[in-house]
PDB file as gemmi writes it, atoms N, CA and C in Angstrom:
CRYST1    1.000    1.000    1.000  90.00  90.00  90.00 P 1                      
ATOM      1  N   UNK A   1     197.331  -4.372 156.020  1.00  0.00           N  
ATOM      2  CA  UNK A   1     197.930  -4.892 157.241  1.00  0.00           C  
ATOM      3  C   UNK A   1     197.395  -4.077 158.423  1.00  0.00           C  
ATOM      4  N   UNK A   2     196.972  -4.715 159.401  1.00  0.00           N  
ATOM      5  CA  UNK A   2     196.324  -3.866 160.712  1.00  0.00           C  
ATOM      6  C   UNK A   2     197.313  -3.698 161.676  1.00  0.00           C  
ATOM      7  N   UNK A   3     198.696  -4.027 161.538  1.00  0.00           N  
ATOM      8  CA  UNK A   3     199.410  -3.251 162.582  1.00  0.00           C  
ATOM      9  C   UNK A   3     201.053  -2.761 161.964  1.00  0.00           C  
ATOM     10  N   UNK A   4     201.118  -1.577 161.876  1.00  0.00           N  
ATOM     11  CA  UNK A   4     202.186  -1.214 161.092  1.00  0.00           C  
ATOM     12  C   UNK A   4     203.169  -0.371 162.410  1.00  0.00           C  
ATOM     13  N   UNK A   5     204.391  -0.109 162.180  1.00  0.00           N  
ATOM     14  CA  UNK A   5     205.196   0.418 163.030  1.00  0.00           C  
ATOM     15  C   UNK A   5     206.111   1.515 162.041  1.00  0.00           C  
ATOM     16  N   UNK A   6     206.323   2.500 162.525  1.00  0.00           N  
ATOM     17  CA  UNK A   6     206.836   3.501 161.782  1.00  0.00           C  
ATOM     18  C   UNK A   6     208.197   4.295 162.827  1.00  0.00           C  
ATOM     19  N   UNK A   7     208.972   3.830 162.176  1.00  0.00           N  
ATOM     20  CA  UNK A   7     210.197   4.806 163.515  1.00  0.00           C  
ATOM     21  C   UNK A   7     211.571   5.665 162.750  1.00  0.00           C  
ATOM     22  N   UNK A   8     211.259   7.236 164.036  1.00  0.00           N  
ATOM     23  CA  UNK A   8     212.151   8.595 163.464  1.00  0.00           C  
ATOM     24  C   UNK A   8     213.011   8.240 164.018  1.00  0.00           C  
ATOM     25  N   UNK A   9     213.340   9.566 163.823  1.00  0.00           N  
ATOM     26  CA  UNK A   9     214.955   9.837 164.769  1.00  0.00           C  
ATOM     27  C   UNK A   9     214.934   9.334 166.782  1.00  0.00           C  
ATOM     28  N   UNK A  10     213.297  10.074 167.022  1.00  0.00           N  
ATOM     29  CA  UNK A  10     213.112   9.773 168.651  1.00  0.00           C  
ATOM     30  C   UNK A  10     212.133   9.088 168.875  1.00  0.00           C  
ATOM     31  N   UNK A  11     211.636   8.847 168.082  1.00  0.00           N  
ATOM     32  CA  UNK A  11     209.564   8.339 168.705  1.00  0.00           C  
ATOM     33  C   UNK A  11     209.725   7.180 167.419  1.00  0.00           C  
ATOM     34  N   UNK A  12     208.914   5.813 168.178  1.00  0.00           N  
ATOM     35  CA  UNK A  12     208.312   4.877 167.116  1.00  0.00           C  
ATOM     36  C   UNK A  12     206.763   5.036 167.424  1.00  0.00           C  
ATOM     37  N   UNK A  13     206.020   5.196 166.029  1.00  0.00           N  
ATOM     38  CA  UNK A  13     204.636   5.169 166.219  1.00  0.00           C  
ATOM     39  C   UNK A  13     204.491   3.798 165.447  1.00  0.00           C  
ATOM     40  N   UNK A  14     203.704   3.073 166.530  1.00  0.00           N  
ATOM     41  CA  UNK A  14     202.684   2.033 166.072  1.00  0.00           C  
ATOM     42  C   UNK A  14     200.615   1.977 165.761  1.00  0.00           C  
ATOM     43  N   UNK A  15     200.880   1.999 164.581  1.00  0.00           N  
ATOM     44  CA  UNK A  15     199.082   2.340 164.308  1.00  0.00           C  
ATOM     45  C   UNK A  15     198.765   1.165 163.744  1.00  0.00           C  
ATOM     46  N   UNK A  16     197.276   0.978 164.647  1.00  0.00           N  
ATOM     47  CA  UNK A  16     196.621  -0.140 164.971  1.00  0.00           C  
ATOM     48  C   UNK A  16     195.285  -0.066 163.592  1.00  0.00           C  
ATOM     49  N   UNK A  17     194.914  -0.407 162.453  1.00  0.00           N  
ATOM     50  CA  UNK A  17     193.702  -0.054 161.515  1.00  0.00           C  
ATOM     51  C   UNK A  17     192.905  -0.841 161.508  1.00  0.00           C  
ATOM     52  N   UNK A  18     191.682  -0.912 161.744  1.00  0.00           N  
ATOM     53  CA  UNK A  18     190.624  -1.690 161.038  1.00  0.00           C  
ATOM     54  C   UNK A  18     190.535  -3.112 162.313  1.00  0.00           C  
ATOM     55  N   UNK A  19     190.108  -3.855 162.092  1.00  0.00           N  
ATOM     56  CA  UNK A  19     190.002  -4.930 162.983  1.00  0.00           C  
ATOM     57  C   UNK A  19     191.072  -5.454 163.533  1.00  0.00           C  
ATOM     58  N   UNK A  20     191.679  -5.268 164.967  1.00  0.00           N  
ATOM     59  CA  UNK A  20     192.835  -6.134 165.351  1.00  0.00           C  
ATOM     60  C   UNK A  20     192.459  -6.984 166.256  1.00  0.00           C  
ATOM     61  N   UNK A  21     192.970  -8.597 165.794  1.00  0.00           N  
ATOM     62  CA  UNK A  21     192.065  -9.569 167.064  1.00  0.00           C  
ATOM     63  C   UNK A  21     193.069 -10.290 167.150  1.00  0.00           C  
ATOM     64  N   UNK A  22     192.583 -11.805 167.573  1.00  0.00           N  
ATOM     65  CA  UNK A  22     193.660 -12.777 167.898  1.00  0.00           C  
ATOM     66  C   UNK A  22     194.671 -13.128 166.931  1.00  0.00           C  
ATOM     67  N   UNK A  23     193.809 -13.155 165.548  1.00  0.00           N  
ATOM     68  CA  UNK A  23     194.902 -13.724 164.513  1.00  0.00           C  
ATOM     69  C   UNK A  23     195.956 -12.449 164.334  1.00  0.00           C  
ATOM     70  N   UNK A  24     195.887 -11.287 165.258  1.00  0.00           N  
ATOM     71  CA  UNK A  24     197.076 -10.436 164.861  1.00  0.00           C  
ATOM     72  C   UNK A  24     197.795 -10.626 165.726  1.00  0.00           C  
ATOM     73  N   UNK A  25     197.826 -11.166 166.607  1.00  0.00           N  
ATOM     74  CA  UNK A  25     198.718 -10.909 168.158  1.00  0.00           C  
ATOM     75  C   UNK A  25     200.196 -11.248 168.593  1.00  0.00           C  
ATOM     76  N   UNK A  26     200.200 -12.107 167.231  1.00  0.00           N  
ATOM     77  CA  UNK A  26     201.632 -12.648 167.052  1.00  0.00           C  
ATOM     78  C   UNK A  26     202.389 -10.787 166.414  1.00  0.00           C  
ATOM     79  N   UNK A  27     201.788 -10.798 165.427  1.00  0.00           N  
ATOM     80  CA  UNK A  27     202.729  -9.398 164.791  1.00  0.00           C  
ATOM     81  C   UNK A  27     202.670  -8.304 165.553  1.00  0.00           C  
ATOM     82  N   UNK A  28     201.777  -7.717 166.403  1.00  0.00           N  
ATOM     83  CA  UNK A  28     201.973  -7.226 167.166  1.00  0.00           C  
ATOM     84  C   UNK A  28     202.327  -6.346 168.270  1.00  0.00           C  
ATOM     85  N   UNK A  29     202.532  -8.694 168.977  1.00  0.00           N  
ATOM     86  CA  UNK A  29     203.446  -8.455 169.898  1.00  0.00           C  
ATOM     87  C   UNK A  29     205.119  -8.286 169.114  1.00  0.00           C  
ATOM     88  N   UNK A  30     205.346  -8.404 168.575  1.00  0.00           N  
ATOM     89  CA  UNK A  30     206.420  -8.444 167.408  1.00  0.00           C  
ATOM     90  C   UNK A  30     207.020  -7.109 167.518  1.00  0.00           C  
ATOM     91  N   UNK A  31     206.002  -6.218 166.854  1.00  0.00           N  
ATOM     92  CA  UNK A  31     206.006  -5.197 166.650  1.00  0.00           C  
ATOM     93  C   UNK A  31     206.319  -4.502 167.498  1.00  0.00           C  
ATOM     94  N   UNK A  32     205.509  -4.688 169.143  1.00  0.00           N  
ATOM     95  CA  UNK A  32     205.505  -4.078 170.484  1.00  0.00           C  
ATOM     96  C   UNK A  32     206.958  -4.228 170.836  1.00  0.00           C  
ATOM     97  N   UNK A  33     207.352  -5.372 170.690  1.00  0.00           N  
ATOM     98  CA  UNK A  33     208.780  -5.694 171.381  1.00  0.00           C  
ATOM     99  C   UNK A  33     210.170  -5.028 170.609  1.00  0.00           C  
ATOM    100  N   UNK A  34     209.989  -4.762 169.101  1.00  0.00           N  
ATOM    101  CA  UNK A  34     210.719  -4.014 167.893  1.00  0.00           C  
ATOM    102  C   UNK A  34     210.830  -2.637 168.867  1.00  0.00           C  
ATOM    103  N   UNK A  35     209.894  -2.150 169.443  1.00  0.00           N  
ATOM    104  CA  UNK A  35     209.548  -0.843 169.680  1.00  0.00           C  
ATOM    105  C   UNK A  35     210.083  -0.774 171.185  1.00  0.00           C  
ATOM    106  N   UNK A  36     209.748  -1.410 171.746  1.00  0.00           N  
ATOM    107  CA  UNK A  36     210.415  -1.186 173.377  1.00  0.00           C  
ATOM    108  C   UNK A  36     212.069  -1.564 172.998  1.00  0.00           C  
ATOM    109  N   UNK A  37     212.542  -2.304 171.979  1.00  0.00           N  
ATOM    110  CA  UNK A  37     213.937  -2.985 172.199  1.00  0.00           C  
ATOM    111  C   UNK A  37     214.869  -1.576 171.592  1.00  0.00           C  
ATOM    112  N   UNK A  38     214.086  -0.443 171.133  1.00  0.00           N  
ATOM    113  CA  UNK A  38     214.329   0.731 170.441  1.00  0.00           C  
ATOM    114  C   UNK A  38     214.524   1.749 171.181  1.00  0.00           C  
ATOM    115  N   UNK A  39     214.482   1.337 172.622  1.00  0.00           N  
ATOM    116  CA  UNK A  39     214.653   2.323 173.567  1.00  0.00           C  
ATOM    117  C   UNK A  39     213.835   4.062 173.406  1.00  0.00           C  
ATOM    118  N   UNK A  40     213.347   4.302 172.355  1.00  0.00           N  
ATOM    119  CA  UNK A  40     212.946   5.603 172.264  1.00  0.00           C  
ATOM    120  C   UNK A  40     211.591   5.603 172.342  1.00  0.00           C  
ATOM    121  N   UNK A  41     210.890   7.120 172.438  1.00  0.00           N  
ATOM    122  CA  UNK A  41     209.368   7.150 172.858  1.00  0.00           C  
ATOM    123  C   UNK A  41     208.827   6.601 171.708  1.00  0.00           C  
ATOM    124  N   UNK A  42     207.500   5.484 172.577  1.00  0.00           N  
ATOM    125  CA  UNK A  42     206.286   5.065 171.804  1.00  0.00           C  
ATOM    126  C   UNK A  42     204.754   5.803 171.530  1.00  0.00           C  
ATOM    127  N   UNK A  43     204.707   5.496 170.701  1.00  0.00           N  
ATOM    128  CA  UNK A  43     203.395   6.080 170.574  1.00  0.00           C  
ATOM    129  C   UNK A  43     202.246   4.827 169.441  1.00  0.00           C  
ATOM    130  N   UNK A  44     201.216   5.430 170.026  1.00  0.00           N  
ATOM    131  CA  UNK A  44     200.109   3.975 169.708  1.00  0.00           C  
ATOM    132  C   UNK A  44     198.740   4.724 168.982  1.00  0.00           C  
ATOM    133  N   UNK A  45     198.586   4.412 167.805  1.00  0.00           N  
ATOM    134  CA  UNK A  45     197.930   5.364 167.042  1.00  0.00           C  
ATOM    135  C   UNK A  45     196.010   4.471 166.950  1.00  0.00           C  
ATOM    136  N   UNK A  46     195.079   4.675 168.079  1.00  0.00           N  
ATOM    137  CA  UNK A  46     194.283   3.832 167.447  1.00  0.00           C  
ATOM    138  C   UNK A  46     193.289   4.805 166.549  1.00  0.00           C  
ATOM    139  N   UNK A  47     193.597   6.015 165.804  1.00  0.00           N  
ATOM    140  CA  UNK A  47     192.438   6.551 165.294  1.00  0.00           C  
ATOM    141  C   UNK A  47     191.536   5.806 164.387  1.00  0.00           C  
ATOM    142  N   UNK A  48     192.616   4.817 163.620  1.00  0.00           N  
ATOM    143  CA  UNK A  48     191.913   4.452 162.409  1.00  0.00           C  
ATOM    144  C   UNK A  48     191.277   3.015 163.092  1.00  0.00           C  
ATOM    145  N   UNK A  49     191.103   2.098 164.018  1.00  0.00           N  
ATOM    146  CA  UNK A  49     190.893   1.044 164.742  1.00  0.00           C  
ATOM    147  C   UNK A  49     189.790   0.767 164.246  1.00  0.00           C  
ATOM    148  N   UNK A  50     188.846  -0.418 164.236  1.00  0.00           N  
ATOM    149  CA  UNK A  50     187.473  -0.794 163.933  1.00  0.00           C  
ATOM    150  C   UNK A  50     187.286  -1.604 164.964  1.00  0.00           C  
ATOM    151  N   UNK A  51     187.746  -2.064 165.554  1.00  0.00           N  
ATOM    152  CA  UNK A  51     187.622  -3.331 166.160  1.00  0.00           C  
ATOM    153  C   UNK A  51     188.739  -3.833 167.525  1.00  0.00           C  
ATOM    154  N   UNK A  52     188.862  -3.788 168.650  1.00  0.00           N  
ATOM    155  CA  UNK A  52     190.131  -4.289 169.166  1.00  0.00           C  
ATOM    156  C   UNK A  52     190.046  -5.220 169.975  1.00  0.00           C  
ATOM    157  N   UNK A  53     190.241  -7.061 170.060  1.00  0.00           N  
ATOM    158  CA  UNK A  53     189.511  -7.600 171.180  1.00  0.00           C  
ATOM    159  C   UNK A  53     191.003  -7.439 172.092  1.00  0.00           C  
ATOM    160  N   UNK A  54     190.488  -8.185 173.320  1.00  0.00           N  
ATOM    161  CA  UNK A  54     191.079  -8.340 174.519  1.00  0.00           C  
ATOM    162  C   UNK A  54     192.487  -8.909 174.177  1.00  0.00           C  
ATOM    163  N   UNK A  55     192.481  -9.520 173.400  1.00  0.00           N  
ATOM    164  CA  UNK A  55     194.415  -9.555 173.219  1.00  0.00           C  
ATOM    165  C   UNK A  55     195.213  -8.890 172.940  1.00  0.00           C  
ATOM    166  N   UNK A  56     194.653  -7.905 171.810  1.00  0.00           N  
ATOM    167  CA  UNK A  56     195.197  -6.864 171.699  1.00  0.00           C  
ATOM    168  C   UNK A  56     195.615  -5.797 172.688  1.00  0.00           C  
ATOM    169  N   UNK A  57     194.211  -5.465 173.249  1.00  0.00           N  
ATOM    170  CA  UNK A  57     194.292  -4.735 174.487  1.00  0.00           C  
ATOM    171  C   UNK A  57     195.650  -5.054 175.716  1.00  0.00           C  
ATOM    172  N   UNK A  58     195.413  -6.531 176.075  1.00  0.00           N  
ATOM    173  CA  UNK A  58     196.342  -7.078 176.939  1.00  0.00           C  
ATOM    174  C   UNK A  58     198.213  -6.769 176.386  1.00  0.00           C  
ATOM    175  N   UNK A  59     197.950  -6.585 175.146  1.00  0.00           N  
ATOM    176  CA  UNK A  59     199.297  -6.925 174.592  1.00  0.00           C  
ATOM    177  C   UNK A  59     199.926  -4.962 174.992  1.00  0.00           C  
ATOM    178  N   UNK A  60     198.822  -4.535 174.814  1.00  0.00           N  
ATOM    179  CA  UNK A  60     199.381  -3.024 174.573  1.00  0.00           C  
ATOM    180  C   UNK A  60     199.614  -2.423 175.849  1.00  0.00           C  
ATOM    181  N   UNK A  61     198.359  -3.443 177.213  1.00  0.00           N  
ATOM    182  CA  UNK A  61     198.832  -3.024 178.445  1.00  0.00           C  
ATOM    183  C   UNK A  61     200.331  -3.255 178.982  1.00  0.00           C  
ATOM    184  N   UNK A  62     200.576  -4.382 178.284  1.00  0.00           N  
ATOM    185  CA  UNK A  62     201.640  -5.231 179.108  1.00  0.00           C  
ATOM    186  C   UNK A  62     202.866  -4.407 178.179  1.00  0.00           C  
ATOM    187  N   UNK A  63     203.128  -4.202 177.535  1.00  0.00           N  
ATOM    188  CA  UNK A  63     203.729  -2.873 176.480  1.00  0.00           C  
ATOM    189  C   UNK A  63     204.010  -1.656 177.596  1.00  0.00           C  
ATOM    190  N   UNK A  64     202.777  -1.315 177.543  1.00  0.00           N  
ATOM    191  CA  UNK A  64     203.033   0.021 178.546  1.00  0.00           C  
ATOM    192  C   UNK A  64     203.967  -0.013 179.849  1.00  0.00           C  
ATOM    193  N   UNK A  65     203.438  -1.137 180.265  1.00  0.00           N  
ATOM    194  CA  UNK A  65     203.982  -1.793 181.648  1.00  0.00           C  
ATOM    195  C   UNK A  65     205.564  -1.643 182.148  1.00  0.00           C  
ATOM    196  N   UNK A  66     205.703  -2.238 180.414  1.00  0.00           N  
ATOM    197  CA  UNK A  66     207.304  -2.707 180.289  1.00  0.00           C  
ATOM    198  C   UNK A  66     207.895  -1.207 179.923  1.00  0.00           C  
ATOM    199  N   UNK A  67     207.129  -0.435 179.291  1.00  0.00           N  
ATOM    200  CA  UNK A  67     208.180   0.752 178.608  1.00  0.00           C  
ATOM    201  C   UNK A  67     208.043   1.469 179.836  1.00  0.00           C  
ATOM    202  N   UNK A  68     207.174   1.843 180.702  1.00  0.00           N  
ATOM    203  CA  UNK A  68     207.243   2.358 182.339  1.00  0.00           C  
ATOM    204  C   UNK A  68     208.645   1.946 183.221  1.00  0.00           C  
ATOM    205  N   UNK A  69     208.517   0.872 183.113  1.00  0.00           N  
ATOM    206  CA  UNK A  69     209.691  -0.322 184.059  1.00  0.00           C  
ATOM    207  C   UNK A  69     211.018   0.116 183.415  1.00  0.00           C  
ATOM    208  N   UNK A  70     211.067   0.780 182.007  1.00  0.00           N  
ATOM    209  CA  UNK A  70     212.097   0.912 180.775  1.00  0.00           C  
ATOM    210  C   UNK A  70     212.743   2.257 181.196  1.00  0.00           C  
ATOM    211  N   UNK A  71     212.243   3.366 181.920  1.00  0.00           N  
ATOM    212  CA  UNK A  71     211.917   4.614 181.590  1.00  0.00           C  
ATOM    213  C   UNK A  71     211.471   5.070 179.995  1.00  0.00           C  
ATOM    214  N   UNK A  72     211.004   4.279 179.078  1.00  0.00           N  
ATOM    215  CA  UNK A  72     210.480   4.878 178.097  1.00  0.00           C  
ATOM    216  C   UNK A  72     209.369   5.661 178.071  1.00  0.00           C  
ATOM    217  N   UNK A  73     208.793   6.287 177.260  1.00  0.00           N  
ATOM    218  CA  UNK A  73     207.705   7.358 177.073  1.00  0.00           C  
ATOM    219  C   UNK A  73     206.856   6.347 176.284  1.00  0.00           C  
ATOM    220  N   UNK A  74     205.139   6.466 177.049  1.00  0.00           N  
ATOM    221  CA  UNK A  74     204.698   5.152 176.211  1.00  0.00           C  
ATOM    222  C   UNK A  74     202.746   6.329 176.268  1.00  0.00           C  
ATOM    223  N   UNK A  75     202.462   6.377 174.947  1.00  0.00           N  
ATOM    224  CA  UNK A  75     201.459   7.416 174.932  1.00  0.00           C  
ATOM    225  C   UNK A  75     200.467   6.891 174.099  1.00  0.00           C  
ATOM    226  N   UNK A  76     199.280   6.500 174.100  1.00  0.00           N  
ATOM    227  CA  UNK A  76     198.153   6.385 173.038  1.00  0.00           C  
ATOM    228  C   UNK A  76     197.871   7.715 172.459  1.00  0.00           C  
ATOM    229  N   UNK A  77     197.814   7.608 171.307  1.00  0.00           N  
ATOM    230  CA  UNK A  77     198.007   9.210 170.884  1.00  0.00           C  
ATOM    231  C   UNK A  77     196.671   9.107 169.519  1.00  0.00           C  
ATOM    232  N   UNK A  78     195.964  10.420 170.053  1.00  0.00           N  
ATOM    233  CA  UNK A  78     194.824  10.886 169.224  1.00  0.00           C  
ATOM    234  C   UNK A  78     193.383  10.838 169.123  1.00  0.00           C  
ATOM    235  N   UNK A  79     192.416  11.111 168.517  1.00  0.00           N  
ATOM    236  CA  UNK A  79     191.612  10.522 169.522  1.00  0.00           C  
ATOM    237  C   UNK A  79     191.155   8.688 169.494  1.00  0.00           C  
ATOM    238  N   UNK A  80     190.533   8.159 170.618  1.00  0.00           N  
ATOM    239  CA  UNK A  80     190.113   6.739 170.274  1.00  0.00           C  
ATOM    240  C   UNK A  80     189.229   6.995 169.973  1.00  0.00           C  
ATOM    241  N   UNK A  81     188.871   5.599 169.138  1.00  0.00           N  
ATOM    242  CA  UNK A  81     187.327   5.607 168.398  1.00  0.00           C  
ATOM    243  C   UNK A  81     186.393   4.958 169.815  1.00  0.00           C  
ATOM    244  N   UNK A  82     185.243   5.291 169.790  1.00  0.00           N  
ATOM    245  CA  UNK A  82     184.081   4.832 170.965  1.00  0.00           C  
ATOM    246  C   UNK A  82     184.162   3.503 170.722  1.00  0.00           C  
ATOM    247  N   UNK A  83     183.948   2.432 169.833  1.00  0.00           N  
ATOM    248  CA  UNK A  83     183.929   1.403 170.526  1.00  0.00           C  
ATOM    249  C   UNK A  83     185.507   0.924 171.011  1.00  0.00           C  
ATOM    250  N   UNK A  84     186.579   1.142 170.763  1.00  0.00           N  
ATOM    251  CA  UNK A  84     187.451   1.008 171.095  1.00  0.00           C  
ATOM    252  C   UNK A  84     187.619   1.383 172.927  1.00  0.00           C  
ATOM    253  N   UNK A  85     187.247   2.441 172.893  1.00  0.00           N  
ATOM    254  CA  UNK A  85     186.912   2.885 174.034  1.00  0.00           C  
ATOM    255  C   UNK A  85     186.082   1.787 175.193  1.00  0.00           C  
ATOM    256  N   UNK A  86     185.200   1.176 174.565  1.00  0.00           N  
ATOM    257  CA  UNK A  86     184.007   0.782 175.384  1.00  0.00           C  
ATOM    258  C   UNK A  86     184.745  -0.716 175.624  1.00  0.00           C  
ATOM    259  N   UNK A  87     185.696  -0.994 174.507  1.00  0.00           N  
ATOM    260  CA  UNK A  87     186.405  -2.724 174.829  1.00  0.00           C  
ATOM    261  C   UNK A  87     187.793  -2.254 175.682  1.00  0.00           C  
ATOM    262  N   UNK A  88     187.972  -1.692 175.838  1.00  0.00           N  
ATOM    263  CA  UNK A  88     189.082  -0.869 176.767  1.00  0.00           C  
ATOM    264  C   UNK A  88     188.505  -1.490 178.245  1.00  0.00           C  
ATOM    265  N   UNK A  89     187.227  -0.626 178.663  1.00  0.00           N  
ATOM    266  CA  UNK A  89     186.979  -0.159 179.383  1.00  0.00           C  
ATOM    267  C   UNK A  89     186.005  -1.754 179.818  1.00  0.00           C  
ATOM    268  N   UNK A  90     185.319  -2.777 178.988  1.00  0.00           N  
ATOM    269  CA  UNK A  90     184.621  -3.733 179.613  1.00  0.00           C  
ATOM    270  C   UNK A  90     185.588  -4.743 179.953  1.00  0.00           C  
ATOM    271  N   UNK A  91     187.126  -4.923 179.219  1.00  0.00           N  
ATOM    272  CA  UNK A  91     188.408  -5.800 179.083  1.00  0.00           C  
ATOM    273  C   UNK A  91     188.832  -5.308 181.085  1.00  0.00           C  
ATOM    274  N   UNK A  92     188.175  -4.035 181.332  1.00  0.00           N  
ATOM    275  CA  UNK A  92     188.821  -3.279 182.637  1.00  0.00           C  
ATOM    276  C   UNK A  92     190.483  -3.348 182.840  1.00  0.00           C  
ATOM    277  N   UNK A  93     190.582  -2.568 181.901  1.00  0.00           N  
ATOM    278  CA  UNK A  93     191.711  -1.443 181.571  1.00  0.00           C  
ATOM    279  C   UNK A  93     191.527  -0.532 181.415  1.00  0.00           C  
ATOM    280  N   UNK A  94     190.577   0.227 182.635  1.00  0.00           N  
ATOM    281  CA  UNK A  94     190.443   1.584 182.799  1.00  0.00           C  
ATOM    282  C   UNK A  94     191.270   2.725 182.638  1.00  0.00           C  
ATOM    283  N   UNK A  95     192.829   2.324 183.581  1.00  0.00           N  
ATOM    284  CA  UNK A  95     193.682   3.103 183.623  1.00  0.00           C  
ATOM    285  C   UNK A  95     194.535   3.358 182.126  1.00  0.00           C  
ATOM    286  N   UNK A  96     194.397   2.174 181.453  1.00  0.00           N  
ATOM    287  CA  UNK A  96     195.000   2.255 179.863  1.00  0.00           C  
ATOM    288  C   UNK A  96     195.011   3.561 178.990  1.00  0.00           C  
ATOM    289  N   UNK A  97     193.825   4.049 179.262  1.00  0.00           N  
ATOM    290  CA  UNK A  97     193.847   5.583 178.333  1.00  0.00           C  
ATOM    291  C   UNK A  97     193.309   6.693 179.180  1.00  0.00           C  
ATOM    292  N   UNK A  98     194.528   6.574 180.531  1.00  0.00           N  
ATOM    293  CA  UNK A  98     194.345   7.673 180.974  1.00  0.00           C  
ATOM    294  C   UNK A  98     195.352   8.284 180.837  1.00  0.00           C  
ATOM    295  N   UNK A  99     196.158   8.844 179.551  1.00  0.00           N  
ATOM    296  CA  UNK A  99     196.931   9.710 179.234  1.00  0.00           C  
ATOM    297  C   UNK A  99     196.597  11.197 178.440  1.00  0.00           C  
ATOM    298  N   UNK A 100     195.645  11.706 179.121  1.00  0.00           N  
ATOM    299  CA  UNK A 100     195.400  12.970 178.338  1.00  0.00           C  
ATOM    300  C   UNK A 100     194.327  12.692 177.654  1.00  0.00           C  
ATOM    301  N   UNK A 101     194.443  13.339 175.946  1.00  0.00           N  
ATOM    302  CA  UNK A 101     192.946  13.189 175.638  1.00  0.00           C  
ATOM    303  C   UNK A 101     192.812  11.925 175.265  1.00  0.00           C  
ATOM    304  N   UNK A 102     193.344  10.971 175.660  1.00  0.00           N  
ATOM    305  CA  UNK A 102     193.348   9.934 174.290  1.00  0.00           C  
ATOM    306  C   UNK A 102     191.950   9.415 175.033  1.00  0.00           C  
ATOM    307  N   UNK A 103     191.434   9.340 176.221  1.00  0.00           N  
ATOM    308  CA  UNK A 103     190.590   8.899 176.849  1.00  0.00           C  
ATOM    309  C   UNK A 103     189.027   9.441 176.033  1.00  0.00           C  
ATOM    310  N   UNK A 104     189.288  10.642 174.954  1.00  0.00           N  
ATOM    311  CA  UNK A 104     188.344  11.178 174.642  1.00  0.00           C  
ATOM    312  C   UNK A 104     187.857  10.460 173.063  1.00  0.00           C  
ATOM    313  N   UNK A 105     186.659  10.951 173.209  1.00  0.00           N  
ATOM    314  CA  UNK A 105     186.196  10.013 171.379  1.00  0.00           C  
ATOM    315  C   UNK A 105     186.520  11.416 170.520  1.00  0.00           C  
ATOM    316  N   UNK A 106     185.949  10.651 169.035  1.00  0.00           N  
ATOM    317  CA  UNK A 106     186.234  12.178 167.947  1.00  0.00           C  
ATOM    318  C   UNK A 106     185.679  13.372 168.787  1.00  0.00           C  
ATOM    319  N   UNK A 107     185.088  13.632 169.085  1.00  0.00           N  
ATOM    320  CA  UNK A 107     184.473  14.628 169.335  1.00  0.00           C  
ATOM    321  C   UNK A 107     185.010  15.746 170.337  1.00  0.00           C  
ATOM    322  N   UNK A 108     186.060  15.086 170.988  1.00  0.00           N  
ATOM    323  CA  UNK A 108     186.621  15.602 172.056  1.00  0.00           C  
ATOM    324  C   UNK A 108     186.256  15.826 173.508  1.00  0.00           C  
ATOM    325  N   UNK A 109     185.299  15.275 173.598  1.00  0.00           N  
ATOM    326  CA  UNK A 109     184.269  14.655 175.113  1.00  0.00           C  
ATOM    327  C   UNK A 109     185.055  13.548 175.517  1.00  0.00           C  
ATOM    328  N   UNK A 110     185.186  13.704 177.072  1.00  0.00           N  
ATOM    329  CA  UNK A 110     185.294  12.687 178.069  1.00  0.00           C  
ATOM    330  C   UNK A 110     184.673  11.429 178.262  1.00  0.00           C  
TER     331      UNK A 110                                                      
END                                                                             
């Protein structure tokens, strides 16, 4: 399954694996909305990612958007993989992973 949700006591982490495209966008957004309706900090795991098109992307902006508007805590956490990075960034959702390192690839470069 390429989008799983995992939730503690304070934080739900959602990790994104392997190819996530249109045919995932229903679960998700599912998932996204499980997680904001949870009131506690999110976190968005793309280490393991292969693949992310523009719906995905859109779904996770509009996520952020809402947990901002929420006061929730809403964090991409770890590093992104480069092409993930590069569909981020041609989708122009620049500002999307500007939370710290997540903006960085494995390597830990900018």
């Amino acid at each position: 399954m390429p989008v799983t949700l995992e939730r503690g006591e304070e934080l739900t982490m959602i990790r994104l694996d392997g190819e996530v495209g249109i045919a995932d966008a229903a679960e998700l957004k599912g998932l996204l909305l499980q997680a904001l309706g949870s009131g506690q900090q999110m976190r968005v795991s793309l280490l393991t990612t292969t693949e992310l098109d523009v719906t995905a992307v859109e779904l996770l902006w509009a996520a952020r958007r809402e947990a901002k508007a929420s006061s929730i805590s809403f964090a991409v956490e770890g590093p992104v993989p480069p092409i993930v990075i590069s569909t981020v960034l041609q989708a122009g959702f620049d500002d999307f992973l500007a939370n710290g390192h997540a903006a960085q690839d494995s390597e830990g470069t900018p």
